[in-house]
PyMOL Python script that loads the backbone (N, CA, C, O; Angstrom):
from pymol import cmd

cmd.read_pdbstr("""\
ATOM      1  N   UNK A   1     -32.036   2.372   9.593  1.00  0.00           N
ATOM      2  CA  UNK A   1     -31.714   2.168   8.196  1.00  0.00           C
ATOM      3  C   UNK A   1     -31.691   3.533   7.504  1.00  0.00           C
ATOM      4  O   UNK A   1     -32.683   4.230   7.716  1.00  0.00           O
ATOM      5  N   UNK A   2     -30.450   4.191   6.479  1.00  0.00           N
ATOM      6  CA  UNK A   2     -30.712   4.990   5.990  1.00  0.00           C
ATOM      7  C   UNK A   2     -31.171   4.973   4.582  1.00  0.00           C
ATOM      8  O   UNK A   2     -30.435   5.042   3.598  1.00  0.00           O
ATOM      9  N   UNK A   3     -32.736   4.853   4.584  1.00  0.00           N
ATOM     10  CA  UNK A   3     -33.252   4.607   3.062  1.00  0.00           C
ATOM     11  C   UNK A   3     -33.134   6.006   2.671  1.00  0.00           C
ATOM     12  O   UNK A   3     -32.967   7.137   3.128  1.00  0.00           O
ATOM     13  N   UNK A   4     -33.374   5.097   1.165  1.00  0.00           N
ATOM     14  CA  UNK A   4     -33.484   6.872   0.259  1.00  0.00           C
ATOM     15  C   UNK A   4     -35.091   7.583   0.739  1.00  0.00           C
ATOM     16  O   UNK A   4     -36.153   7.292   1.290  1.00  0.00           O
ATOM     17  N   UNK A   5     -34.650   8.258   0.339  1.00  0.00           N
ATOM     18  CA  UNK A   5     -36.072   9.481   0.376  1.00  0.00           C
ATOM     19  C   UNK A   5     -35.560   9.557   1.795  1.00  0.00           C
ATOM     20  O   UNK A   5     -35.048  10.618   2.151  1.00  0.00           O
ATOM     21  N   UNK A   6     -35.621   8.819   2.418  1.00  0.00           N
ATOM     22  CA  UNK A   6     -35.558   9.700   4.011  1.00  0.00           C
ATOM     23  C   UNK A   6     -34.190  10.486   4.180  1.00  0.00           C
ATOM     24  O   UNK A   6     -33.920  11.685   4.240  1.00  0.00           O
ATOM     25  N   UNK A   7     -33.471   9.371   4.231  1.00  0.00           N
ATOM     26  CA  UNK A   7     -32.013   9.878   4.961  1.00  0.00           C
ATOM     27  C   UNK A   7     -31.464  10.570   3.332  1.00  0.00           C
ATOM     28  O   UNK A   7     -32.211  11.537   3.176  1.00  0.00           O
ATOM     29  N   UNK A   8     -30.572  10.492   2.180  1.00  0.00           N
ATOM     30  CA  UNK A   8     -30.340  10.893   1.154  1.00  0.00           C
ATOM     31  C   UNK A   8     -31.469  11.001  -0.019  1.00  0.00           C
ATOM     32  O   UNK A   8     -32.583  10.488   0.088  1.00  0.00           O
ATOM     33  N   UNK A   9     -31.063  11.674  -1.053  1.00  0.00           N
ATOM     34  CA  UNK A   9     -31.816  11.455  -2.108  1.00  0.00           C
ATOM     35  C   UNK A   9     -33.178  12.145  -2.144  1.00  0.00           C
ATOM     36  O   UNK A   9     -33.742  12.271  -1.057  1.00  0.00           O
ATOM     37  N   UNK A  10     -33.763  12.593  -3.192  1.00  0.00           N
ATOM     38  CA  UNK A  10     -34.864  13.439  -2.996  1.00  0.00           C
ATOM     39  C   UNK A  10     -35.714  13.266  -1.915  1.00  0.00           C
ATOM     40  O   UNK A  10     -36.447  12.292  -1.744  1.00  0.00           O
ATOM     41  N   UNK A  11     -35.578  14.457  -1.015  1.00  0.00           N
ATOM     42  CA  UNK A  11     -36.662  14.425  -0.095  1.00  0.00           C
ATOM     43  C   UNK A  11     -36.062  14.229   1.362  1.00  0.00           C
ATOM     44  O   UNK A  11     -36.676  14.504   2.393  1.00  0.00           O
ATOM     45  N   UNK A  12     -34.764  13.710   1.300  1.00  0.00           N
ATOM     46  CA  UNK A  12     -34.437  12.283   2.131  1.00  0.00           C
ATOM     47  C   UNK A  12     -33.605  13.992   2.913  1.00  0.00           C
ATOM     48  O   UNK A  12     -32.859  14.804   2.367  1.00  0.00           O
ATOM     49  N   UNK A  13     -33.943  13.973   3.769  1.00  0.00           N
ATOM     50  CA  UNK A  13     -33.286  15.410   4.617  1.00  0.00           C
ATOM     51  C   UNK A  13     -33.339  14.697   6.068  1.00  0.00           C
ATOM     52  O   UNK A  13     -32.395  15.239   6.642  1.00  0.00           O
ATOM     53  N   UNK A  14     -33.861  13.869   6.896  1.00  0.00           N
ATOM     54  CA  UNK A  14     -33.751  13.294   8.021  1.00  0.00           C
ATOM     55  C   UNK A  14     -32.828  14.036   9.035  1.00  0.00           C
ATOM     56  O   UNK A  14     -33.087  14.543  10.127  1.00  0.00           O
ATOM     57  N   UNK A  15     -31.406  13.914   8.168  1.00  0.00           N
ATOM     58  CA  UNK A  15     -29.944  13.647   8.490  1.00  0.00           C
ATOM     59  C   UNK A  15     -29.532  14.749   8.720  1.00  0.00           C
ATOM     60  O   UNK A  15     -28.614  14.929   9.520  1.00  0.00           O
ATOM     61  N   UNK A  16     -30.269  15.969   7.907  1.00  0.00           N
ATOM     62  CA  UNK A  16     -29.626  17.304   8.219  1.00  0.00           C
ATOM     63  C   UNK A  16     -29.000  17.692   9.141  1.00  0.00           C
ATOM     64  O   UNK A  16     -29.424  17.444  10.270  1.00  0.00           O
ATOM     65  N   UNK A  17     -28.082  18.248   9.008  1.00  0.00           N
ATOM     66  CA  UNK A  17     -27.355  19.212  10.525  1.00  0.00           C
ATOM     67  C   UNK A  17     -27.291  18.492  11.241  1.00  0.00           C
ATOM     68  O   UNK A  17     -26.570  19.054  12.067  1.00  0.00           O
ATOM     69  N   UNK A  18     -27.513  17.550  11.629  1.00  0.00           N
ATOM     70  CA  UNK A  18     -26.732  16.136  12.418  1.00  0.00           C
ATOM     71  C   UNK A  18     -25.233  15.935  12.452  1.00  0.00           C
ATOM     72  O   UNK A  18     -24.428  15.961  11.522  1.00  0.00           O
ATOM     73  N   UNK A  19     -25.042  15.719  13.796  1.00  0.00           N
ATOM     74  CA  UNK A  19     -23.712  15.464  14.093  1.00  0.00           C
ATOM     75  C   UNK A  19     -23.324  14.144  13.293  1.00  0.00           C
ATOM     76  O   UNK A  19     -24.308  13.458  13.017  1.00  0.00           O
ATOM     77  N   UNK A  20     -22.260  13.707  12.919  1.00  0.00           N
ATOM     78  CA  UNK A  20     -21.881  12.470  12.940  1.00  0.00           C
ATOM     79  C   UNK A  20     -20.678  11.585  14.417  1.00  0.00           C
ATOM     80  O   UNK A  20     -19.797  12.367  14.775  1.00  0.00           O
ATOM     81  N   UNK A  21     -20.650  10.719  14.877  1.00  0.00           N
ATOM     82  CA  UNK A  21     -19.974  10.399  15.707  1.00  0.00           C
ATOM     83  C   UNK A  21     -19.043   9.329  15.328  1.00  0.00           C
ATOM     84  O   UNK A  21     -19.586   8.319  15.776  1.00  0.00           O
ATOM     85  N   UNK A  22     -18.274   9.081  14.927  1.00  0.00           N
ATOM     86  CA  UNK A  22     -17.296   8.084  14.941  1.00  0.00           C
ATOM     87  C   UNK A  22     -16.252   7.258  16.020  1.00  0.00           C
ATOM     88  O   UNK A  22     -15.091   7.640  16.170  1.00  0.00           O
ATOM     89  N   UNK A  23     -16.687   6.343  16.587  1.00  0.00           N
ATOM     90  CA  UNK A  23     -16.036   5.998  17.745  1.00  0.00           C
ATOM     91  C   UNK A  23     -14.974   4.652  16.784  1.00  0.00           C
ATOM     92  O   UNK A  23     -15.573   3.700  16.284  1.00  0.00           O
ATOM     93  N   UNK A  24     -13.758   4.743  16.677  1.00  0.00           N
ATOM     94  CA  UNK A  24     -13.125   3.396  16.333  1.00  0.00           C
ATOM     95  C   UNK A  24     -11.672   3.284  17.216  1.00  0.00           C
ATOM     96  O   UNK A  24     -11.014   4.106  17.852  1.00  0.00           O
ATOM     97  N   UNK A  25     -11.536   1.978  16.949  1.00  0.00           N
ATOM     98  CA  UNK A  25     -10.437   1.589  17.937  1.00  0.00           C
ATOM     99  C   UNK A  25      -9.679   0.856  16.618  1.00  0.00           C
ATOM    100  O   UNK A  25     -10.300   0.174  15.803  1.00  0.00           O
ATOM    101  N   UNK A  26      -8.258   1.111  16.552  1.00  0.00           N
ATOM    102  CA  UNK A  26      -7.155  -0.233  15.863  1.00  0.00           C
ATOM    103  C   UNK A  26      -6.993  -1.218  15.763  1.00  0.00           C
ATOM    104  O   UNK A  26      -6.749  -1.815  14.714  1.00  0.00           O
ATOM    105  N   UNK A  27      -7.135  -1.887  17.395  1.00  0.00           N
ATOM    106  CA  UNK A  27      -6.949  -3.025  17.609  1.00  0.00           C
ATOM    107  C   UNK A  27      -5.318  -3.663  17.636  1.00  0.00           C
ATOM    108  O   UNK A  27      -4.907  -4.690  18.175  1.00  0.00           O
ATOM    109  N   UNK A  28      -4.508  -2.518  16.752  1.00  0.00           N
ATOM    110  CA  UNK A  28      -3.450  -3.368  16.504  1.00  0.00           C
ATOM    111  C   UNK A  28      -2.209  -1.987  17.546  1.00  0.00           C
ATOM    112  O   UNK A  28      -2.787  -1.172  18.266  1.00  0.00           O
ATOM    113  N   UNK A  29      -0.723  -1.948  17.461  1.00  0.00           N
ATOM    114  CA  UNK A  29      -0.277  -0.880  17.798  1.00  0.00           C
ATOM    115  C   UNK A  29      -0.258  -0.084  16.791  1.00  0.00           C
ATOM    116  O   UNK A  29      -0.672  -0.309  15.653  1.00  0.00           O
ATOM    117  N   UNK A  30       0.348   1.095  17.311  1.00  0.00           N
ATOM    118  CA  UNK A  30       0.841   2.527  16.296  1.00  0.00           C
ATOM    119  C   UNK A  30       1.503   2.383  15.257  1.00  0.00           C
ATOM    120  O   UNK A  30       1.335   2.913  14.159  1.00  0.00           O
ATOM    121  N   UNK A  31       2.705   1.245  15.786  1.00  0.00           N
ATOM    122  CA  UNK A  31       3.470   1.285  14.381  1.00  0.00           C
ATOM    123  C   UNK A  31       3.145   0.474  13.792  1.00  0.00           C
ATOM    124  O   UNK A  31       4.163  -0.068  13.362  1.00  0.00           O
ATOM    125  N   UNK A  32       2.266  -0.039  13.440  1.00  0.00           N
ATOM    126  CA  UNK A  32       1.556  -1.257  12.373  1.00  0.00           C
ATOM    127  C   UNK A  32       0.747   0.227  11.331  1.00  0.00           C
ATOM    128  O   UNK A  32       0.796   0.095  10.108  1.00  0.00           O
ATOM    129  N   UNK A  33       0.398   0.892  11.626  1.00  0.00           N
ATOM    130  CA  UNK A  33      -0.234   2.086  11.320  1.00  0.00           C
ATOM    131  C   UNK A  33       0.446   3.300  10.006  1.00  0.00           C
ATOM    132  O   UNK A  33      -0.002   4.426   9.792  1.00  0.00           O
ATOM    133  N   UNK A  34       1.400   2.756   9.423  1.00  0.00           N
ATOM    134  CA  UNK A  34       2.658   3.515   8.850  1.00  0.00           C
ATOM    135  C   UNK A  34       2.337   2.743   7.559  1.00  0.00           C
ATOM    136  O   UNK A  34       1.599   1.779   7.356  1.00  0.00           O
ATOM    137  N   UNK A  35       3.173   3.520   6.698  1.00  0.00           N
ATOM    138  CA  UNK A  35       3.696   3.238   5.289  1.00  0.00           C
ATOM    139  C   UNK A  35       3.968   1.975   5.261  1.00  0.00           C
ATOM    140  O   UNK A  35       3.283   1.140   4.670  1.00  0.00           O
ATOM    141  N   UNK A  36       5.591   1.608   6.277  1.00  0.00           N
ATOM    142  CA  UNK A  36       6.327   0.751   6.469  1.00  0.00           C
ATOM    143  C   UNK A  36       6.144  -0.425   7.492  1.00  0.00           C
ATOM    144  O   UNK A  36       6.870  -1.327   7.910  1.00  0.00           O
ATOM    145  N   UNK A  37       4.611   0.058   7.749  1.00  0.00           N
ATOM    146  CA  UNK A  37       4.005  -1.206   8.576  1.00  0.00           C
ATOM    147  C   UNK A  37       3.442  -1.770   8.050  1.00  0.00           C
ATOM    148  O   UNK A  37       3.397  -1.493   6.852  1.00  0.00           O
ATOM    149  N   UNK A  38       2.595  -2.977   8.554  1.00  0.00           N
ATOM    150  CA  UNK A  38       1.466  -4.162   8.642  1.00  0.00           C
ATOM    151  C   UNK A  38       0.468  -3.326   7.751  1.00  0.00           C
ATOM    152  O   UNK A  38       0.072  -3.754   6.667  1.00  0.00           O
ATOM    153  N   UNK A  39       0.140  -2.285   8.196  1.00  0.00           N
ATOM    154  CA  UNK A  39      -1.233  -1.776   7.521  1.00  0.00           C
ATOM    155  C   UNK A  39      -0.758  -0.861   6.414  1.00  0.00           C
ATOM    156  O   UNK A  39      -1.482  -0.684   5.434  1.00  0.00           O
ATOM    157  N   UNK A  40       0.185  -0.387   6.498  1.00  0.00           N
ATOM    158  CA  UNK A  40       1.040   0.078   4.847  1.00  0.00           C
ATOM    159  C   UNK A  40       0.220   1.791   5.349  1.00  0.00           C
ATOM    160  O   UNK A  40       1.001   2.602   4.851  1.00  0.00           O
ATOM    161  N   UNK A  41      -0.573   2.360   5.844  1.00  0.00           N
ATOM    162  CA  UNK A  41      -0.954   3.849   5.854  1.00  0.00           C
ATOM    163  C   UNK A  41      -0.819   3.800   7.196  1.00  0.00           C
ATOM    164  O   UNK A  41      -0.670   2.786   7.878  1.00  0.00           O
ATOM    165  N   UNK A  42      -0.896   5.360   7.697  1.00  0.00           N
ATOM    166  CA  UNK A  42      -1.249   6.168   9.025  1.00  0.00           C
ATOM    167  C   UNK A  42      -2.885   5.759   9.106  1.00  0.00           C
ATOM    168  O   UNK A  42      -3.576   5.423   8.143  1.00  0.00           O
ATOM    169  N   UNK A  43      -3.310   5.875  10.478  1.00  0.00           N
ATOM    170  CA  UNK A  43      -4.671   5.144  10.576  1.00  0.00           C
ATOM    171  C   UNK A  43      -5.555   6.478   9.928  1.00  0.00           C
ATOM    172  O   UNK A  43      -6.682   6.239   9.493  1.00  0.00           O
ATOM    173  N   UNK A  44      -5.073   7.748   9.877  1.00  0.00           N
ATOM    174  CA  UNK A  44      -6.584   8.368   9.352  1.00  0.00           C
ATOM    175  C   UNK A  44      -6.498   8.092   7.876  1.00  0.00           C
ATOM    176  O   UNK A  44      -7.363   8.786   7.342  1.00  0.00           O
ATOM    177  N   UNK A  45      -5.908   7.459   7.065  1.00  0.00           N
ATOM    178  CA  UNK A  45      -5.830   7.178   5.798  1.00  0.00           C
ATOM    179  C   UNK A  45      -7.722   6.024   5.502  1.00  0.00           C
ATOM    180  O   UNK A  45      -8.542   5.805   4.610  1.00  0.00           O
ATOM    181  N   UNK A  46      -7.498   5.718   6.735  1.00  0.00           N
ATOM    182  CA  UNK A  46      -9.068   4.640   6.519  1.00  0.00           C
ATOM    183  C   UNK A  46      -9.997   5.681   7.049  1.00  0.00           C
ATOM    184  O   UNK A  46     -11.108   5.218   7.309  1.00  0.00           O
ATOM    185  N   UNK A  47      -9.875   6.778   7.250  1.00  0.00           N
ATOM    186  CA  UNK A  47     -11.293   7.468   7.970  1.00  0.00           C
ATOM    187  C   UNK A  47     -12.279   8.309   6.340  1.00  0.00           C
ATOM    188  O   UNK A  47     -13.426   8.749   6.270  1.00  0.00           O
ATOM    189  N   UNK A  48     -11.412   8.237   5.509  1.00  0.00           N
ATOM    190  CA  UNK A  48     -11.771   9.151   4.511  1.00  0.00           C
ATOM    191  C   UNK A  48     -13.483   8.577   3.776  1.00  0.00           C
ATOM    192  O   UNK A  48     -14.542   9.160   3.544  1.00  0.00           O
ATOM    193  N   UNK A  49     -12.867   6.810   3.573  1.00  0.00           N
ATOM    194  CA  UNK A  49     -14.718   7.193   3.611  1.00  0.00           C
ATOM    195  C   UNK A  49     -16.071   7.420   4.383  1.00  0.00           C
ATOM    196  O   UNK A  49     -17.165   7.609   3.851  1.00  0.00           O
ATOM    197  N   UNK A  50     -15.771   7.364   5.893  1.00  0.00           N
ATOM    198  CA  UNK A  50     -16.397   7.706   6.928  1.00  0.00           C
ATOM    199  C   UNK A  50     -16.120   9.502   6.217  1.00  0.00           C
ATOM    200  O   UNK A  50     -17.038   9.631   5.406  1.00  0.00           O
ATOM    201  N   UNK A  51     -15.602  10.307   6.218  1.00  0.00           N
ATOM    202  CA  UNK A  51     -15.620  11.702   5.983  1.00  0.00           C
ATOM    203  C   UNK A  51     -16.593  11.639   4.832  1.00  0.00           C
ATOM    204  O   UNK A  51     -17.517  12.424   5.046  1.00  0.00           O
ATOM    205  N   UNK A  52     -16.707  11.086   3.853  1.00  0.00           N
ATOM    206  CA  UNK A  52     -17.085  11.453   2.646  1.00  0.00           C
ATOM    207  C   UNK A  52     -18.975  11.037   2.738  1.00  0.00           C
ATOM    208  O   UNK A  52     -19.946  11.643   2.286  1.00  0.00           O
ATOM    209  N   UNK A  53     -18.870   9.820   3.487  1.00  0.00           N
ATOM    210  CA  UNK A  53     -20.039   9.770   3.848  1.00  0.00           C
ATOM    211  C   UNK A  53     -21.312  10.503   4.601  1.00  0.00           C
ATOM    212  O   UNK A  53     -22.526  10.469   4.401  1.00  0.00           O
ATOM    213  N   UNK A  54     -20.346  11.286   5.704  1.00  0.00           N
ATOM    214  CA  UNK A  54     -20.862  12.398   6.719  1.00  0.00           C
ATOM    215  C   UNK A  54     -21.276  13.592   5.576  1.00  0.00           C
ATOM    216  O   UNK A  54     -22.390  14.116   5.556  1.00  0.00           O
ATOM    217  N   UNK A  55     -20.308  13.888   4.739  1.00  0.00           N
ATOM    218  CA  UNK A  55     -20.404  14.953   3.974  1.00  0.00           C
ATOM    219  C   UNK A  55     -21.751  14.814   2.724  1.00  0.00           C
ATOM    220  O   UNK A  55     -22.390  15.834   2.467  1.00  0.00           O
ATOM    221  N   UNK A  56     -22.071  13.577   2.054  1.00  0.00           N
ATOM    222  CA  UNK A  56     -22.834  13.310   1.579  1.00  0.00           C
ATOM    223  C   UNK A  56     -24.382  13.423   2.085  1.00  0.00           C
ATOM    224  O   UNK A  56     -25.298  13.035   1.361  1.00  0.00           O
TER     225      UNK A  56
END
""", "prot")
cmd.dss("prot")
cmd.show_as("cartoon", "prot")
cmd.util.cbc("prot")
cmd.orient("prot")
């Protein structure tokens, strides 16, 4: 669990300098993955809040 004080938030340093790992799979093909596909973006369009989170 990442509670406060530990992992974020005063005090909360746990996490420091820690790698993050992201393992994900689609599930669907490539071109579902587009503007003009099923999923309307390119797949790293969904990674951004995984980035923002690592960065936090």
């Amino acid at each position: 669990m990442l509670a406060f004080g530990w992992a974020y938030g005063p005090g909360g340093h746990a996490l420091q300098g820690k790698d993050l790992w992201l393992a994900a799979s689609t599930g669907g093909p490539q071109e579902s993955y587009r503007p003009d596909g099923y999923n309307r973006y390119f797949f790293d369009a969904f990674l951004h809040p995984y980035e923002q989170t690592a960065a936090l």
